[in-house]
C-alpha positions as CSV (number, residue, x, y, z in Angstrom):
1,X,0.0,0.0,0.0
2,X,2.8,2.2,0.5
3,X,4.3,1.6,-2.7
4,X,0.6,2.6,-4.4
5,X,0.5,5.6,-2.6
6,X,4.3,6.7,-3.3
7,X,3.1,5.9,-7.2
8,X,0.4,8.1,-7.0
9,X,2.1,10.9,-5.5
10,X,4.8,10.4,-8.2
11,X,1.8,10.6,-10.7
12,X,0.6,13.5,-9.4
13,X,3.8,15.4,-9.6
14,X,4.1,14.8,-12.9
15,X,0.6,15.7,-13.9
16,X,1.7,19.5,-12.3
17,X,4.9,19.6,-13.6
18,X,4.1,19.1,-16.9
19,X,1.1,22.0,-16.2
20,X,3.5,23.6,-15.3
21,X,5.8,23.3,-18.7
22,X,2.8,23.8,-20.2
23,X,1.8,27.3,-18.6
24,X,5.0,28.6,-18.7
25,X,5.7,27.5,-22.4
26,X,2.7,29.4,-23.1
27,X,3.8,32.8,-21.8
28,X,7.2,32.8,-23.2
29,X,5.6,32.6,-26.3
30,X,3.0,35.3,-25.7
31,X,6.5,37.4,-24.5
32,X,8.2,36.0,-27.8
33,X,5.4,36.8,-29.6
34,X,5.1,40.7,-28.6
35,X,9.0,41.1,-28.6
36,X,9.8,43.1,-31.6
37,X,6.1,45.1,-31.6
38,X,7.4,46.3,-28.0
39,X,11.3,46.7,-29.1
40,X,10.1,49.1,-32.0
41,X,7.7,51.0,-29.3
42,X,10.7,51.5,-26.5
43,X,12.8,52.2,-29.1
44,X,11.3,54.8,-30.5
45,X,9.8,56.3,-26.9
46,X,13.8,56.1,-26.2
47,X,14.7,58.1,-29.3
48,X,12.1,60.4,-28.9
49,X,13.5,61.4,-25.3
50,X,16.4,62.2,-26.5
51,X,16.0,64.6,-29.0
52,X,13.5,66.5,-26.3
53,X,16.7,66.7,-24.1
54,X,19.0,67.7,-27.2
55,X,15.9,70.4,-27.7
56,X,15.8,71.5,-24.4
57,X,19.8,72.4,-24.3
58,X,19.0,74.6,-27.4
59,X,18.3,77.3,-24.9
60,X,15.5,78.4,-27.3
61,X,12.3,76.6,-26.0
62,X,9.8,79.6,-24.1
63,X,9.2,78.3,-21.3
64,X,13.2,76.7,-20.9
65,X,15.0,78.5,-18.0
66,X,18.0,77.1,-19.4
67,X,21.3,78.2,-21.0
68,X,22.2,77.0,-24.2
69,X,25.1,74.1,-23.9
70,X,26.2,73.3,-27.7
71,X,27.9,69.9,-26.1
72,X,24.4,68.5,-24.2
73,X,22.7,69.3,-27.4
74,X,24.7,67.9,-29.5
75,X,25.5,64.7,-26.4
76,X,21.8,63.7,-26.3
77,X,21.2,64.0,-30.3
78,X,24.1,61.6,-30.4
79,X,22.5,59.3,-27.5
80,X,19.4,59.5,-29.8
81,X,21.5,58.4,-32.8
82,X,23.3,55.5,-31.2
83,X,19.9,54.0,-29.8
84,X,18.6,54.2,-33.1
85,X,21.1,52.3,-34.8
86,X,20.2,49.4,-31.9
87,X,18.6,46.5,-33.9
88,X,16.7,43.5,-32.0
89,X,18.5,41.9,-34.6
90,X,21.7,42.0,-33.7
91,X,23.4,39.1,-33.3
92,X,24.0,38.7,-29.8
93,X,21.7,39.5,-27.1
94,X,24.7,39.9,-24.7
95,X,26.3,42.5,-27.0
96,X,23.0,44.5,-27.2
97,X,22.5,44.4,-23.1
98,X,26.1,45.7,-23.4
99,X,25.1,48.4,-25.7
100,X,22.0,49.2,-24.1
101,X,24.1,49.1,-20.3
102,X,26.5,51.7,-21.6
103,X,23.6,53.8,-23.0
104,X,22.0,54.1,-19.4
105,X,25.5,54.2,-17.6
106,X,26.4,58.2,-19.8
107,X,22.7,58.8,-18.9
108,X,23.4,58.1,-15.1
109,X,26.6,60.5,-15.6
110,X,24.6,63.4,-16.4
């Protein structure tokens, strides 16, 4: 009887486990499936940003309390640049977390 019982539990597990594998499969692809429709849409709310902060070192916005600096303007338009040239395509996701890593670290900076 114990040996029917342990088989049943063992059973059991299984039957969960593979649930389990089952669930999870099925939000990785829902993840895989949005991937580059969200890439393009943080990409481009990125991008954006940073040509509002290259405009907003112009000095010539009305309500800006700001001086003009020629080398933030010209900083963030280049920041915009370089995340625009990022492709989800690239062919290594470790080189593109570096890439993204040392975008965020010269933001940090400033």
């Amino acid at each position: 009887q114990m040996h029917l019982a342990s088989g049943i539990d063992a059973i059991s597990l299984l039957l969960k486990t593979s649930q389990l594998e089952y669930k999870l499969k099925d939000m990785l692809q829902k993840l895989l499936d949005t991937k580059s429709e969200k890439w393009s849409f943080c990409k481009s709310q990125v991008i954006e940003r940073m040509h509002e902060l290259s405009d907003y070192f112009t000095g010539e916005k009305a309500l800006a309390r700001v001086r003009r600096d020629d080398n933030l303007m010209k900083w963030f338009t280049q920041l915009a640049n370089e995340t625009e040239s990022l492709s989800e395509n690239e062919g290594h996701a470790t080189v593109m977390g570096r890439k993204i890593h040392i975008l965020i670290d010269a933001l940090q900076e400033v």
